[in-house]
N, C-alpha and C positions, 0 to 999 in steps of 0.2 A: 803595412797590410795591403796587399790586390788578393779583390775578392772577386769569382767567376760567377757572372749571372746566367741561367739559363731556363728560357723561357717558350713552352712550346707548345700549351695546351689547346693554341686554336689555331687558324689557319696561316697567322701573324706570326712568325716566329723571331724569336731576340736572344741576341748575346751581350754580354757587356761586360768590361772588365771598369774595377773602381776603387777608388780606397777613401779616407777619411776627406782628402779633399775633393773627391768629384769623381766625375769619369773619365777614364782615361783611354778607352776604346771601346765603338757598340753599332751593333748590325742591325739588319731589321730584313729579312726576307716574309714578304704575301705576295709566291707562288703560288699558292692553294696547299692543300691537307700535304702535298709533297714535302715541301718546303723544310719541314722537321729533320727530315732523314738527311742534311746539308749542316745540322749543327755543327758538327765535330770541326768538320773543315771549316765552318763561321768562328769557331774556338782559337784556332789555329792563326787565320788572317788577325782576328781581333790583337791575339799576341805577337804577329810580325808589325800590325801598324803601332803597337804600341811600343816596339823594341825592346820584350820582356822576352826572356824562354819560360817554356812550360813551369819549369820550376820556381821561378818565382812566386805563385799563387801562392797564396795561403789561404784561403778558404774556395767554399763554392756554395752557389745557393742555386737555389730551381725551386719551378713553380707547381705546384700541384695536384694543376687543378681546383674545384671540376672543367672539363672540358671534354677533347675529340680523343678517343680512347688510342690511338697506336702514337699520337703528337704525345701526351702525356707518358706513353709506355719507354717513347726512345727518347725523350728530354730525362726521366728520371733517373735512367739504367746510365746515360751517359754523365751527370754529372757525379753517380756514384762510381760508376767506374773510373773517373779520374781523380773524386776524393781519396777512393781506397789507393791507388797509384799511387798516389804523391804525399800520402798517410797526410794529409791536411782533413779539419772539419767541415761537417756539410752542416748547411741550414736550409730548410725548405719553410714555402710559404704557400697559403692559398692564393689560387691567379684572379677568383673574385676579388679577395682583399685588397690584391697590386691595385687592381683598377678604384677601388673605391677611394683609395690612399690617396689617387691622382686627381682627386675632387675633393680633398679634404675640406678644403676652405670656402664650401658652400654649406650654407646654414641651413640649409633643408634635410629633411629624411630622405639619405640616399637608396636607391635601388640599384644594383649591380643587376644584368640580364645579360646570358651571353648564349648567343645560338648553338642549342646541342643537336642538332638533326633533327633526324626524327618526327617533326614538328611539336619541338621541344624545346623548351630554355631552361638553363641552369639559374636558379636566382638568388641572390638571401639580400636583406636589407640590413642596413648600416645608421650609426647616428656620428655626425662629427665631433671627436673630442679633442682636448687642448693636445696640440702636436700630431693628431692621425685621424682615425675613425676607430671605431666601436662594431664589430659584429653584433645585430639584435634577434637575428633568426639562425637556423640550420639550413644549408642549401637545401633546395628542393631542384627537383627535374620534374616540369609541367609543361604543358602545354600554357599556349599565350592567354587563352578563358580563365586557366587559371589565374596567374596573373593580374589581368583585370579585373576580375571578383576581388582579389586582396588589394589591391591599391585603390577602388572604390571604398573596401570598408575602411581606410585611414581616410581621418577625417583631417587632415594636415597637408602642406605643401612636400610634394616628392619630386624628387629629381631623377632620372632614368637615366640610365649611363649602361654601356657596353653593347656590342658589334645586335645583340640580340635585339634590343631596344628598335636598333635601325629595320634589322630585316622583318618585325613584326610590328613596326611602326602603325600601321592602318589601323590593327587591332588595341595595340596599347593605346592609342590615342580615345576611344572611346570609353578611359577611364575618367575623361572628365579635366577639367582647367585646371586643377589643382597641379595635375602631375606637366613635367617638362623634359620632354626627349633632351640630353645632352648632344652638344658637337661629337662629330664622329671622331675627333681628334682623337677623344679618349675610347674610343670603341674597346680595345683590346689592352690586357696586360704586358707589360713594360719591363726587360730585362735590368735595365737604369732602373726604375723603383725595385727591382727585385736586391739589388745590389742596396741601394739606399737602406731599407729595411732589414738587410743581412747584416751591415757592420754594427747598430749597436747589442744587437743579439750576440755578435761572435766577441766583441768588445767584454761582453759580460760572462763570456764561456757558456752560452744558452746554446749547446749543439744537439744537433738531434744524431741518434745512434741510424749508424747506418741500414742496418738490415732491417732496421724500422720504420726507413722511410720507404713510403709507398703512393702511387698517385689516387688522388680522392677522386672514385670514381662514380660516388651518387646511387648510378644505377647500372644493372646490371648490360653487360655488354651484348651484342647481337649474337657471338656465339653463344653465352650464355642462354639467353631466350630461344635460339634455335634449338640445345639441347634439353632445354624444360622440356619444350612442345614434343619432343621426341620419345621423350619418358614418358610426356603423358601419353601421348598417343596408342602407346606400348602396354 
């Protein structure tokens, strides 16, 4: 089994090729929001340094989302379009999730937060279970007041993690001693855990139908808001 990870919801972009034993090749371009539109070619190198051709693959997995709407638009369209190509299954995954996976083994109530513009963050919170984490909320897209309104009212130790955490750090930080900004290490979602969390899903025939998958995208996009305002105006 080589399975293609790809990974583009923020500004951090990841490929990774991997199979039952590890990985076996994996990128990491933070150009900024650009960075996405360089997948394909990141696909390509990943398969020259690993000495595989394209066909090799047998699966592919992508993340998605929530995150930065055109990063999530050209990560998803391109790992389908090379599922469909190469008639292999696709698995997708939430890019909140990858990150929280990557802090599994802290015994605190996790919080995922990842910068959505806007002065906004994507969030949901998580609990660690034996082998991964546990989703315990539905994303939300708030602002950072938010935020700190609900992790004051948890009366338990939390853990902060993602790139969001960092850029609104002033603010989070006034939810009190309880909570603790993580290392920026784990700021962003990770093609290598997206691969990791794809093989025992595809292991088990858990694929998702292609024309079904779609990026999570919370809330509604700038063109969309712009032509609400338009009709209403009208």
């Amino acid at each position: 089994m080589l399975v293609l990870g790809i990974e583009t919801s923020t500004p951090q972009t990841s490929v990774a090729l991997g199979s039952e034993t590890g990985v076996v090749a994996a990128s990491l371009l933070a150009t900024g929001p650009a960075s996405h539109e360089l997948v394909v070619s990141e696909v390509a190198r990943a398969l020259d340094r690993a000495g595989m051709p394209r066909s090799a693959l047998t699966a592919v997995s992508v993340g998605l989302g929530p995150g930065l709407f055109t990063g999530m638009r050209v990560g998803v369209a391109a790992a389908k379009a090379m599922a469909q190509g190469l008639g292999v299954p696709i698995v997708g995954f939430a890019s909140l999730d990858l990150i929280a996976f990557s802090v599994r083994y802290c015994r605190r109530l996790i919080c995922v937060a990842v910068d959505g513009k806007r002065k906004e963050l994507f969030f949901a919170f998580y609990r660690p279970v034996p082998g991964g984490v546990t989703r315990t909320t539905e994303f939300e897209a708030a602002g950072p007041g938010r935020l700190v309104a609900e992790l004051i009212a948890r009366l338990e130790d939390i853990l902060l993690v993602g790139n969001g955490t960092l850029v609104y750090r002033r603010e989070l930080e006034e939810a009190g001693k309880h909570v603790e900004i993580a290392s920026a290490a784990f700021g962003f979602p990770s093609a290598t855990t997206l691969v990791e969390l794809a093989i025992p899903r595809l292991q088990r025939e858990d694929f998702d139908r292609l024309y079904d998958l779609r990026p999570n995208y919370v809330r509604k996009s700038d063109a969309e808001i712009a032509w609400d305002s338009r009709r209403r105006a009208d």
